[in-house]
GUDO-661358 format. One record per residue: residue number from 0; residue in one letter; y, x, z of N, C-alpha, C, O in turn. Coordinates in steps of 0.02 Angstrom, whole numbers, plus 50000, padded with zeros to 5 digits. Example, Ala and Ser with C-alpha at 12.3 -4.5 7.8 and 13.67 -1.06 7.14 Angstrom:
% residues 2
num=0; residuo=A; npy=49716; npx=50660; npz=50390; capy=49775; capx=50615; capz=50390; cpy=49835; cpx=50660; cpz=50390; opy=49834; opx=50712; opz=50423
num=1; residuo=S; npy=49888; npx=50642; npz=50354; capy=49947; capx=50684; capz=50357; cpy=50002; cpx=50645; cpz=50394; opy=50057; opx=50670; opz=50402
This chain:
% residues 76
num=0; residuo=X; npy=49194; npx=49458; npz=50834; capy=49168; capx=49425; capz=50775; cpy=49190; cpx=49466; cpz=50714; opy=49248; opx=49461; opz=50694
num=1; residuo=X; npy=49140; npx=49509; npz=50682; capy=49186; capx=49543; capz=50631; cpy=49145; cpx=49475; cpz=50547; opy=49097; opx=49439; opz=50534
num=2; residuo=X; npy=49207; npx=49498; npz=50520; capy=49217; capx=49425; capz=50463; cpy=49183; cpx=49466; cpz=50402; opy=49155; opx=49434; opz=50358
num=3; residuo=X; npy=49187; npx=49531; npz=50400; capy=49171; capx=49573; capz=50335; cpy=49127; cpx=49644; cpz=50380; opy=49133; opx=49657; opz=50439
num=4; residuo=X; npy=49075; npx=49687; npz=50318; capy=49063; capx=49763; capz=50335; cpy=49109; cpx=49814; cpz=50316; opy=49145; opx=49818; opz=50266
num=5; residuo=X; npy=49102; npx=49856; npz=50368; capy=49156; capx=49923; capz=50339; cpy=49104; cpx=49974; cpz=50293; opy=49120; opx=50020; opz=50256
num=6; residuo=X; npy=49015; npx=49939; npz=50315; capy=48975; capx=49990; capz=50302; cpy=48985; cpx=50037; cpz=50233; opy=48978; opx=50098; opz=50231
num=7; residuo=X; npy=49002; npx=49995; npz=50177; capy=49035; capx=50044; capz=50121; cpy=49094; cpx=50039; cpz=50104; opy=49107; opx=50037; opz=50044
num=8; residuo=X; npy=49143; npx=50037; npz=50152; capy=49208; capx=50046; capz=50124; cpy=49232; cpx=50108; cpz=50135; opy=49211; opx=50141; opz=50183
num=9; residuo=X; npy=49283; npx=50135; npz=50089; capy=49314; capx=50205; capz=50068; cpy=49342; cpx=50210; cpz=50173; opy=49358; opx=50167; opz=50215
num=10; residuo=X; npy=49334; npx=50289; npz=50175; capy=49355; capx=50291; capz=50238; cpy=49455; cpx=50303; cpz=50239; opy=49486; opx=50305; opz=50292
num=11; residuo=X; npy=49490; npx=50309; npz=50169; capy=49551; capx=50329; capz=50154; cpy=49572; cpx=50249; cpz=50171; opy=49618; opx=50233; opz=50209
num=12; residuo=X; npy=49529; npx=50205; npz=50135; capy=49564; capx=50129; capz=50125; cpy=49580; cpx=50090; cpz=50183; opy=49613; opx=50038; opz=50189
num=13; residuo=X; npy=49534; npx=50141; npz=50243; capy=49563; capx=50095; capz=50319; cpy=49516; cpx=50048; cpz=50333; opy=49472; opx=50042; opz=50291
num=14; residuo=X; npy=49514; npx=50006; npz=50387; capy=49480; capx=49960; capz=50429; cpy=49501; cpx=49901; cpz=50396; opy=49456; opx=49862; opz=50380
num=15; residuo=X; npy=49581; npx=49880; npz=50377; capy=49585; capx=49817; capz=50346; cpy=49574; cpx=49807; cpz=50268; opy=49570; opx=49857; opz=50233
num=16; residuo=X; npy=49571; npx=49770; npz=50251; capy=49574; capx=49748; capz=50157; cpy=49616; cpx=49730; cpz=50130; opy=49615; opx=49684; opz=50089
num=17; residuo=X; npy=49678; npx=49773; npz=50153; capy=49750; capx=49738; capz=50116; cpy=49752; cpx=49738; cpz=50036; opy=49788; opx=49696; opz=50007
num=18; residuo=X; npy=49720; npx=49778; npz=50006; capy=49706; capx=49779; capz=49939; cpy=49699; cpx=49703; cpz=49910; opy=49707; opx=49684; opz=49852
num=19; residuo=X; npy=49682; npx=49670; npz=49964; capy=49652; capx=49587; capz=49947; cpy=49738; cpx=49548; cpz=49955; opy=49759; opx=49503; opz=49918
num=20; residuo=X; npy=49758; npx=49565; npz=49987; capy=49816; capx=49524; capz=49995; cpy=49857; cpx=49510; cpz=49923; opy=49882; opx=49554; opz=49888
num=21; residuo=X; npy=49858; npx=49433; npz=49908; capy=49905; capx=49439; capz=49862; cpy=49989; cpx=49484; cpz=49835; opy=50032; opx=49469; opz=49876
num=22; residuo=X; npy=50003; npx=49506; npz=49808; capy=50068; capx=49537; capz=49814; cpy=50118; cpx=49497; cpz=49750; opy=50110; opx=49476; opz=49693
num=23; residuo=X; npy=50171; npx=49502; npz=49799; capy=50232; capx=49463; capz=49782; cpy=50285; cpx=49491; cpz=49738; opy=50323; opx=49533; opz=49761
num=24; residuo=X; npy=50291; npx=49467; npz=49661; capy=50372; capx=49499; capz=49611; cpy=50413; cpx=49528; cpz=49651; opy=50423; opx=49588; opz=49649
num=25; residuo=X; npy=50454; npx=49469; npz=49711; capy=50505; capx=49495; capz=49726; cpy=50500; cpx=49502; cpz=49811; opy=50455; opx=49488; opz=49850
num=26; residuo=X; npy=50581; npx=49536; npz=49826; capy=50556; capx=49546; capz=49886; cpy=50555; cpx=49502; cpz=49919; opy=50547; opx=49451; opz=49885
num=27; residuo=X; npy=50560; npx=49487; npz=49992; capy=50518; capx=49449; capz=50044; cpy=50625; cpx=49430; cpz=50069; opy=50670; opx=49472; opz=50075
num=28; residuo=X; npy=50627; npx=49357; npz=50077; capy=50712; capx=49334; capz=50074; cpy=50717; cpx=49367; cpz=50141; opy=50759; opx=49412; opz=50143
num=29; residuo=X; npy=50692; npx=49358; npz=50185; capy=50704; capx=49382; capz=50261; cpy=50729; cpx=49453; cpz=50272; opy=50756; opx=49476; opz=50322
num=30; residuo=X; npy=50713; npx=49485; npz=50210; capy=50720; capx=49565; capz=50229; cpy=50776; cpx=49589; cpz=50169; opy=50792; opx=49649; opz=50167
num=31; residuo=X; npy=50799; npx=49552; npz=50131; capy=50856; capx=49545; capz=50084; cpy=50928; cpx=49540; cpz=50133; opy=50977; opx=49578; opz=50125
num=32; residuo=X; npy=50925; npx=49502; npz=50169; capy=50978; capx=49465; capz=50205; cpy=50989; cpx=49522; cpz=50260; opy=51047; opx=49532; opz=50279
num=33; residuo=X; npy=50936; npx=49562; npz=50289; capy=50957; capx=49607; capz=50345; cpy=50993; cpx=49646; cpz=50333; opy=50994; opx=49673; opz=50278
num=34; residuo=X; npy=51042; npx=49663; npz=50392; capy=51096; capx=49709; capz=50382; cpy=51095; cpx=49769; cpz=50365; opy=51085; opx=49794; opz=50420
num=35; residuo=X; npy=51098; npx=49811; npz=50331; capy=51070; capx=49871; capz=50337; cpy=51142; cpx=49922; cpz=50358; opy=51198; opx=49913; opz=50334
num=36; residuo=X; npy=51127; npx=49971; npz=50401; capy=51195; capx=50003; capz=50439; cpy=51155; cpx=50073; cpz=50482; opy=51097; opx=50092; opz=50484
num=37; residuo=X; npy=51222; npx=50100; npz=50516; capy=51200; capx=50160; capz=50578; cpy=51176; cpx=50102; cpz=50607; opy=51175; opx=50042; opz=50592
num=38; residuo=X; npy=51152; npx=50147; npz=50670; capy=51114; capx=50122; capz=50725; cpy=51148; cpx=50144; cpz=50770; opy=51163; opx=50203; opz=50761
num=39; residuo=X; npy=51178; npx=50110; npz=50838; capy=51213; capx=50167; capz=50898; cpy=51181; cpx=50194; cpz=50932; opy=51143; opx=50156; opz=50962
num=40; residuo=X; npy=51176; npx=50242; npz=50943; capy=51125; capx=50302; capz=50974; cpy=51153; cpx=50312; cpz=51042; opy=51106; opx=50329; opz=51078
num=41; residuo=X; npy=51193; npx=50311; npz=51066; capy=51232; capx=50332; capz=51128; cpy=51215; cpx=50258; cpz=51172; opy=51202; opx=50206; opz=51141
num=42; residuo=X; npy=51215; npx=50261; npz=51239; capy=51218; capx=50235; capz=51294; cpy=51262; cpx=50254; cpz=51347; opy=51246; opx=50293; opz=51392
num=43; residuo=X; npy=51326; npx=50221; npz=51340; capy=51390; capx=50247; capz=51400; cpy=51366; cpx=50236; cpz=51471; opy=51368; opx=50268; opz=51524
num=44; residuo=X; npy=51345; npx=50181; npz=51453; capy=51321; capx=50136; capz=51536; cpy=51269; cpx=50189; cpz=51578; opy=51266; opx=50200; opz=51638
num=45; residuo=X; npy=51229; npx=50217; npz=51524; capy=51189; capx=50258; capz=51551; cpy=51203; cpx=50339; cpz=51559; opy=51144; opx=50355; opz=51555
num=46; residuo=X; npy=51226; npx=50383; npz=51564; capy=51245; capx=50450; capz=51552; cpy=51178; cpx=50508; cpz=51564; opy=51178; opx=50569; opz=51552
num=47; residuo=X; npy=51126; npx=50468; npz=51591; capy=51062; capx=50503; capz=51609; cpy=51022; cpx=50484; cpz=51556; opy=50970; opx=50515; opz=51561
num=48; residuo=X; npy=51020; npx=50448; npz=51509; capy=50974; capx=50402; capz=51466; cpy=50953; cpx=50492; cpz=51422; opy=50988; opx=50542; opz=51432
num=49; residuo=X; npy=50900; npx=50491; npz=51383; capy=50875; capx=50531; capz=51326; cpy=50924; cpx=50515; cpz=51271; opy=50954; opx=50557; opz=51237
num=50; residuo=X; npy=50931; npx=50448; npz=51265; capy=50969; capx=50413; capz=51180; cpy=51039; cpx=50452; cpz=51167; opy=51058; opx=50455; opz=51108
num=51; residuo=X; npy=51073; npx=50478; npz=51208; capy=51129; capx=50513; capz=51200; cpy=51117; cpx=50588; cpz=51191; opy=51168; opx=50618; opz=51174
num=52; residuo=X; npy=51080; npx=50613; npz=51195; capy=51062; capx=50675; capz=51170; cpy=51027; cpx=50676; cpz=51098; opy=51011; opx=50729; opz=51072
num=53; residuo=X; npy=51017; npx=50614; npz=51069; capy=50963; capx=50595; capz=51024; cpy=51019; cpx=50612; cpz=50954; opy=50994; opx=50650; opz=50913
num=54; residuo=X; npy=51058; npx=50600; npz=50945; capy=51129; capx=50607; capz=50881; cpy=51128; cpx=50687; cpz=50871; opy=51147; opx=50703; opz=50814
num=55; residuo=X; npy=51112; npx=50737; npz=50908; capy=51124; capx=50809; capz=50883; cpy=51041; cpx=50819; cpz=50864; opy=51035; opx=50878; opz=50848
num=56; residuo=X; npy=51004; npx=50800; npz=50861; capy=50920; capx=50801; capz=50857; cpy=50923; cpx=50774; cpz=50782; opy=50896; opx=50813; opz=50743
num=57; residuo=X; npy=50950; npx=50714; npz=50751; capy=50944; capx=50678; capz=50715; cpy=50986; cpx=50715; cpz=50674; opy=50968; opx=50728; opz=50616
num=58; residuo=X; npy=51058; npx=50742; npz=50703; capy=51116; capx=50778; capz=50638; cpy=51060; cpx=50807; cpz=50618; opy=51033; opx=50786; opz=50567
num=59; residuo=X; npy=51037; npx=50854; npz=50650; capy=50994; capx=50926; capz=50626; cpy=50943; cpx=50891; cpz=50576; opy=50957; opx=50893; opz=50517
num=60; residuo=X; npy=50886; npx=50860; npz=50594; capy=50860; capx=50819; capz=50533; cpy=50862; cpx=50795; cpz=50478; opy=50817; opx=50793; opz=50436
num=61; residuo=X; npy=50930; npx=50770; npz=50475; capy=50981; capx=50722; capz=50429; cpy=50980; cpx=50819; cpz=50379; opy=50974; opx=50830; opz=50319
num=62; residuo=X; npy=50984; npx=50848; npz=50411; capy=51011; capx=50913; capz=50358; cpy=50940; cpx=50940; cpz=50325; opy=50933; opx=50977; opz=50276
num=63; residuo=X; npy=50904; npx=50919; npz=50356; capy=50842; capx=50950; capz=50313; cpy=50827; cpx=50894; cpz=50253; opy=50809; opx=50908; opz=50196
num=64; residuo=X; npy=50838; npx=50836; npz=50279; capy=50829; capx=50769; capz=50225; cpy=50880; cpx=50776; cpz=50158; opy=50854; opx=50755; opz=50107
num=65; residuo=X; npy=50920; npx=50791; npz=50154; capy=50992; capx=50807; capz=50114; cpy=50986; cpx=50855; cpz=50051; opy=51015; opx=50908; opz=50058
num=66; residuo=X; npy=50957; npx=50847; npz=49995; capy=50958; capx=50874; capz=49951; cpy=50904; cpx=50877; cpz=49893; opy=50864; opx=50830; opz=49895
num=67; residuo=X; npy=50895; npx=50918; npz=49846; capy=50864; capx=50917; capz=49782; cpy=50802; cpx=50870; cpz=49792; opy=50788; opx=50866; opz=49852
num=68; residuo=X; npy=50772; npx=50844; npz=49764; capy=50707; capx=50822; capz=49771; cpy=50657; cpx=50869; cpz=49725; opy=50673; opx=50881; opz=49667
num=69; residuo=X; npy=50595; npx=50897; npz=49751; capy=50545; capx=50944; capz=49720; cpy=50556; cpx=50898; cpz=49646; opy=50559; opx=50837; opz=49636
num=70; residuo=X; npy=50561; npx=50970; npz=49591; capy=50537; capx=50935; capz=49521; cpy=50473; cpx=50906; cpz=49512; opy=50462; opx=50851; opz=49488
num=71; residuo=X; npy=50422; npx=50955; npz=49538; capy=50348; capx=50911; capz=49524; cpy=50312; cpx=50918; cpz=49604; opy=50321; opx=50959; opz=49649
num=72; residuo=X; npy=50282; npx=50878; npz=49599; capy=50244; capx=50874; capz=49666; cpy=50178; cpx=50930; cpz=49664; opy=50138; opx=50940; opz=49619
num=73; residuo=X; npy=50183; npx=50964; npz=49731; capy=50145; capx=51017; capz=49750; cpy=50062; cpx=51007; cpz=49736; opy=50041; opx=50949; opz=49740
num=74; residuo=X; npy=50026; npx=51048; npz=49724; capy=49959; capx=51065; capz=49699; cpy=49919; cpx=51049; cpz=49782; opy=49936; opx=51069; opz=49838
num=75; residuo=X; npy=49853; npx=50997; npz=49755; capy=49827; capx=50960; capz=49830; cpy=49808; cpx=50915; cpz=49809; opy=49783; opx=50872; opz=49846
């Protein structure tokens, strides 16, 4: 059952119409209150798991994320 046409909608704006959704001042209480922290990446129980190899993948990442932010955003 489709409720609306996509026939002229922008192909950037996507399949849904979130543009329509009301938007809210502040933030949303549920996501205020969450903890925010590391995550444990390791699995002892497991010694075969992927997730324990996953912390030297992520250091290396973490080092590309780490520094200046571009003064102006690139030409595009």
């Amino acid at each position: 059952m489709r409720l609306f046409s996509h026939k002229n909608r922008p192909v950037h704006l996507g399949p849904y119409p979130l543009e329509r959704l009301p938007r809210a001042d502040r933030d949303h209480p549920a996501l205020a209150s969450a903890a925010v922290g590391p995550l444990p990446l390791t699995d002892p129980h497991h010694p075969e798991s992927l997730a324990n190899s996953m912390s030297q993948y992520i250091d290396v990442m973490d080092l590309m994320r780490v520094g200046q932010v571009a003064p102006r955003p690139l030409p595009g």
